[in-house]
C-alpha positions in Angstrom: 167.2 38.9 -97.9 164.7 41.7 -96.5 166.2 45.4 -96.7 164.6 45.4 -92.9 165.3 43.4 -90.2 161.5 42.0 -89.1 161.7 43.5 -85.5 161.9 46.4 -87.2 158.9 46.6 -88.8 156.8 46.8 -85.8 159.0 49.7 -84.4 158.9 51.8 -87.9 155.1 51.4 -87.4 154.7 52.2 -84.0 157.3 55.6 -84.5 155.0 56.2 -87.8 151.7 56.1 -85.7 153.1 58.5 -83.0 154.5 61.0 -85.8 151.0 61.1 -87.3 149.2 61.2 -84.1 151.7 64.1 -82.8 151.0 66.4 -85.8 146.9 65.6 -85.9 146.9 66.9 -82.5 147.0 70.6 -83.0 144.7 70.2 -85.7 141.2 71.8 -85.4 139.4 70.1 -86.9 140.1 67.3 -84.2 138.7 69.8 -81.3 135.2 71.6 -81.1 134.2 74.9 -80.3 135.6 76.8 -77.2 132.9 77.1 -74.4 133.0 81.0 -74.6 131.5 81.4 -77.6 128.2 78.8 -77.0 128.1 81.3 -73.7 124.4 83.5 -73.2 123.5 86.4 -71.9 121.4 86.2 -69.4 118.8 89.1 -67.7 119.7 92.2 -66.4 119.4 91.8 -62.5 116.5 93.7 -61.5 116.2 95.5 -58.0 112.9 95.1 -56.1 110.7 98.1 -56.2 110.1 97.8 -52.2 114.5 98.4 -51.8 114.8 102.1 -51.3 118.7 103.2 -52.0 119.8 106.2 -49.6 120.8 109.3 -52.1 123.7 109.9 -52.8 123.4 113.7 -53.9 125.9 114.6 -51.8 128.3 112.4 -51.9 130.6 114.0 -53.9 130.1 117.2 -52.8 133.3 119.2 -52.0 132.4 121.0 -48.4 133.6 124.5 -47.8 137.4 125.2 -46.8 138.1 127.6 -43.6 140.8 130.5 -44.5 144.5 129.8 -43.5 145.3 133.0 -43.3 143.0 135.7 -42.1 141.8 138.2 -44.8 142.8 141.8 -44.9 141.6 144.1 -42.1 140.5 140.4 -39.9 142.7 139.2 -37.1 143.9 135.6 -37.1 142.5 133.6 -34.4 143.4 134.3 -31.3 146.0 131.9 -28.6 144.3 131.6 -25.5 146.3 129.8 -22.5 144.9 126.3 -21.6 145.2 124.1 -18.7 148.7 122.2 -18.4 151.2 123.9 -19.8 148.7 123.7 -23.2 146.7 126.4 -25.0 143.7 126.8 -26.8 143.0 128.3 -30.5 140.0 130.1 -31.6 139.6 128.3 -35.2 137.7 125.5 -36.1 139.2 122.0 -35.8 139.8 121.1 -39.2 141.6 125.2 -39.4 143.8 124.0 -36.0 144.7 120.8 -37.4 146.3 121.9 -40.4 147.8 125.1 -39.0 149.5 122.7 -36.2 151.0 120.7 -38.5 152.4 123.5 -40.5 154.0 125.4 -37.2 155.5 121.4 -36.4 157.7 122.0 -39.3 158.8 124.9 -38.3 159.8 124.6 -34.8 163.4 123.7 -34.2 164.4 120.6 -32.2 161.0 118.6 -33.4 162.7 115.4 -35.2 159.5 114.5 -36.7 156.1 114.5 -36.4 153.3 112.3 -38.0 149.9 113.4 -38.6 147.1 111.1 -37.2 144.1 112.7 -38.7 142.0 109.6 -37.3 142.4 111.0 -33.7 143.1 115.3 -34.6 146.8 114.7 -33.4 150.2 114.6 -33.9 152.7 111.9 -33.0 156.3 114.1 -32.3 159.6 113.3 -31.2 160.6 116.8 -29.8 163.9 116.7 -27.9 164.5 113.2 -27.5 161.4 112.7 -26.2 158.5 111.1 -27.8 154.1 112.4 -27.3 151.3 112.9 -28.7 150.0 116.4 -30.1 146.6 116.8 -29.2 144.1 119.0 -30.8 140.2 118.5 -29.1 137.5 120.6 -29.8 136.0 122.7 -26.3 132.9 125.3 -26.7 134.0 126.6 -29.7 137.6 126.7 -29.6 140.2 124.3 -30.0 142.6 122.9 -26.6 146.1 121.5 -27.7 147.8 119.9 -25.4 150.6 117.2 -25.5 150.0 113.5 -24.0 152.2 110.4 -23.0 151.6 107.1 -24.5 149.0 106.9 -21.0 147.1 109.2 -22.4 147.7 111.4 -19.4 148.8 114.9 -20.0 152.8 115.6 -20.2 154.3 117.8 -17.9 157.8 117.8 -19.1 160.6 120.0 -19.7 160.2 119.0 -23.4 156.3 119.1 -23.4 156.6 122.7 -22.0 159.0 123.5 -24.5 157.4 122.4 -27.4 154.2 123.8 -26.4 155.3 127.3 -25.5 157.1 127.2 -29.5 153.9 126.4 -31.1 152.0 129.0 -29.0 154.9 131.7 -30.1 154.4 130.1 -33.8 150.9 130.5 -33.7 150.6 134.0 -32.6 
């Protein structure tokens, strides 16, 4: 009598040739060397001497800030009345902008307001009612005045209101 069956045998093989297969697999001496390390280095990439590159000196250059607040013995700059229920402010534009936005916080009944930098406004919900702050440069000085979603200038109870605040702010 055999100690195994014969159908077995081919079985106990076949199990045997996987096992041995299985645990060869991982092995490295089975797989060659990765890809990255045959890699080269190639040339450096050259420019052509006819490309001219615009400087860039400048570039990071930090430009010169305008005074919030006016120095001692200087007046501030002055609120001059504009067309429209708006006003216009002796100060440069960037001085205007953020001088603006500072008063916005200020001024009661303004639920919020958004800077739009992009366009030298403000969005603001004043009152229930929703415009656009606008700050445009004229001759020098600077015209704020407060728009509809037309783009036509607001004459509203509410426009009126929150101008005359930010002219009293801005005094």
């Amino acid at each position: 009598m055999h100690p195994h069956p014969p159908l077995l045998r081919p079985a106990v093989r076949g199990l045997a040739l996987a096992l041995l297969a299985a645990s060869l697999g991982g092995c490295a001496w089975f797989r060659g060397e990765p890809a990255y390390l045959a890699a080269v280095e190639g040339r450096p990439l050259e420019v052509p001497p006819d490309l001219v590159l615009p400087s860039s000196a400048g570039a990071l250059q930090i430009p010169p800030t305008a005074a919030v607040a006016a120095s001692p013995g200087e007046l501030p700059p002055r609120v001059v009345d504009g067309a429209v229920g708006g006003f216009h402010l002796d100060d440069s534009s960037e001085g205007a902008f953020r001088r603006v936005g500072i008063a916005l916080g200020r001024v009661e009944g303004v639920d919020s307001s958004t800077a739009v930098p992009a366009l030298n406004a403000y969005e603001v919900r004043y009152r229930g009612e929703e415009m656009l702050l606008r700050l445009r440069p004229q001759d020098g000085r600077v015209q704020v005045d407060a728009i509809g979603a037309d783009g036509r200038p607001l004459d509203t109870p509410a426009a009126r209101g929150l101008l005359e605040a930010l002219r009293q702010r801005l005094l």
